[in-house]
C-alpha positions, 0 to 999 in steps of 0.5 A: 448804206455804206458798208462797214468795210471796203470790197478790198478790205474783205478781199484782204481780210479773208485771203481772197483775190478779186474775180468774177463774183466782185459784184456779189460781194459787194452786195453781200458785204451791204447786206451783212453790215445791216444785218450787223447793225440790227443785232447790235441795234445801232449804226456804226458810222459817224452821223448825227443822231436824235433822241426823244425823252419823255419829259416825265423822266421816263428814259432819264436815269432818275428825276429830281434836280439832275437828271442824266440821258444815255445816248443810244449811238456811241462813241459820242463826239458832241452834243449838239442841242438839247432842248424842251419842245415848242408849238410850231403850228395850231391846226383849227378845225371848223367844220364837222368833221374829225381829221387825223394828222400822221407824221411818218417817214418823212411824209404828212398824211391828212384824212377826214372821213371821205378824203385822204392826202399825203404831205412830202415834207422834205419837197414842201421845204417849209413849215409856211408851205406845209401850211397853205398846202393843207389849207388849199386841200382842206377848207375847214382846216386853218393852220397858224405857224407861231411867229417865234419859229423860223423853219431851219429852228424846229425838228418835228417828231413822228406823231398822231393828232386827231383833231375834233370838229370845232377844235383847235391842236398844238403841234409842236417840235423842238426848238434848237439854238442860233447858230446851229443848221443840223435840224433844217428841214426836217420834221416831225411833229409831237404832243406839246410838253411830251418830250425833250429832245437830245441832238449828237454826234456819235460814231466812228470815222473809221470802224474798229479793224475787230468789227471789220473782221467780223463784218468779212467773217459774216460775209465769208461765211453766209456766201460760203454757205449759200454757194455750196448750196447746204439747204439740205444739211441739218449741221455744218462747221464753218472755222470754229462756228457750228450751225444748225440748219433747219430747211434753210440758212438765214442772215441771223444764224451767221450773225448769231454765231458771232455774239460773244465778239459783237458784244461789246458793240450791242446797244441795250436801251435802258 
């Protein structure tokens, strides 16, 4: 990931000069802006980002005629779509055997009882393709795209289908508007009529100078640690931080010294 500051913003940040220990720097500033992004659960910089709700209002603020979506990633520049699922593909089955599809990470995974096979959806490129890659490996297995979707219209999100001997399942994504590309060729597959999906863009161009702070604090501080090798010590103080150590110091004691200012930064899904 791109770190939340620069190597020479750090450098200036916490008085420092450049030297040999540059490289180890840098990959401790890496390590801190995620550790910083997992404690206030959410990326910082500025993406575009989706978000599932369930279509029986679970995640919405109250159901009735309006309805209001929190965005998990803030500041929100744009929404982007937001739209109702649609079918995307009929998986039939015809022989005698159950299969299971699982979306996750990017990848399809396929298996019956004696075979299983892995899809990369991101070199397969297109829903057609991901198709007749199936129906070459699986003979029982007949997959219709729907002729109302094209590729670069439908974003599919991580599922599990079983599907019975002589069944036939929808799987569906979400259908964006024309004109919008954000959402091609990437897939993801779901229950028809389970979600909504919300597409923004969110987060920061540049990060806030007390994030960058805290992001050179954390580091200055874990490496200050780790270099006076205090694996033994059961207390130290660090600038106005006190920490308690048991055998060891990890990535959550340092952050978790800097709660109160990361704060304003934490996301809490509600």
């Amino acid at each position: 990931m791109q770190p939340l500051i620069t190597l020479q913003e750090y450098r200036t940040l916490t008085n420092t000069t450049s030297g040999s220990d540059d490289s180890l720097i840098s990959s401790l500033l890496s390590a801190a802006s995620l550790q910083i992004e997992a404690f206030c659960n959410r990326p910082f910089w500025k993406d575009t980002y989706i978000q599932w709700i369930m279509s029986d209002c679970s995640g919405w603020e109250f159901c009735g005629n309006k309805k209001r979506i929190y965005p998990e990633n803030n500041p929100v520049i744009a929404i982007l779509y937001h739209g109702v699922a649609q079918t995307a593909l009929t998986v039939s089955n015809s022989g005698t055997d159950s299969y299971t599809f699982n979306i996750n990470d990017g990848n399809l995974f396929v298996t019956n009882k004696l075979n299983y096979t892995s899809y990369d959806l991101n070199a397969i490129n297109t829903l057609a393709n991901l198709a007749t890659a199936v129906e070459d490996d699986y003979s029982d297995l007949n997959i219709t795209v729907n002729a109302n979707v094209t590729d670069d219209t439908i974003l599919i999100k991580p599922h599990t289908y079983t599907i019975m001997a002589n069944e036939s399942v929808d799987m569906v994504g979400s259908e964006q508007s024309s004109g919008n590309s954000y959402i091609q060729n990437q897939y993801t597959i779901i229950g028809a009529g389970t979600f909504d999906v919300l597409a923004y863009l969110a987060g920061y161009d540049v990060i806030p100078e007390d994030l960058k702070r805290i992001t050179a604090n954390i580091t200055r501080d874990y490496n200050t640690v780790q270099t006076q090798n205090k694996q033994s010590l059961k207390s130290e103080s660090i600038t106005n931080y006190s920490y308690t150590l048991s055998d060891n110091i990890n990535w959550y004691d340092i952050v978790n010294a800097y709660q109160m200012e990361l704060s304003p930064y934490k996301n809490v899904i509600i």
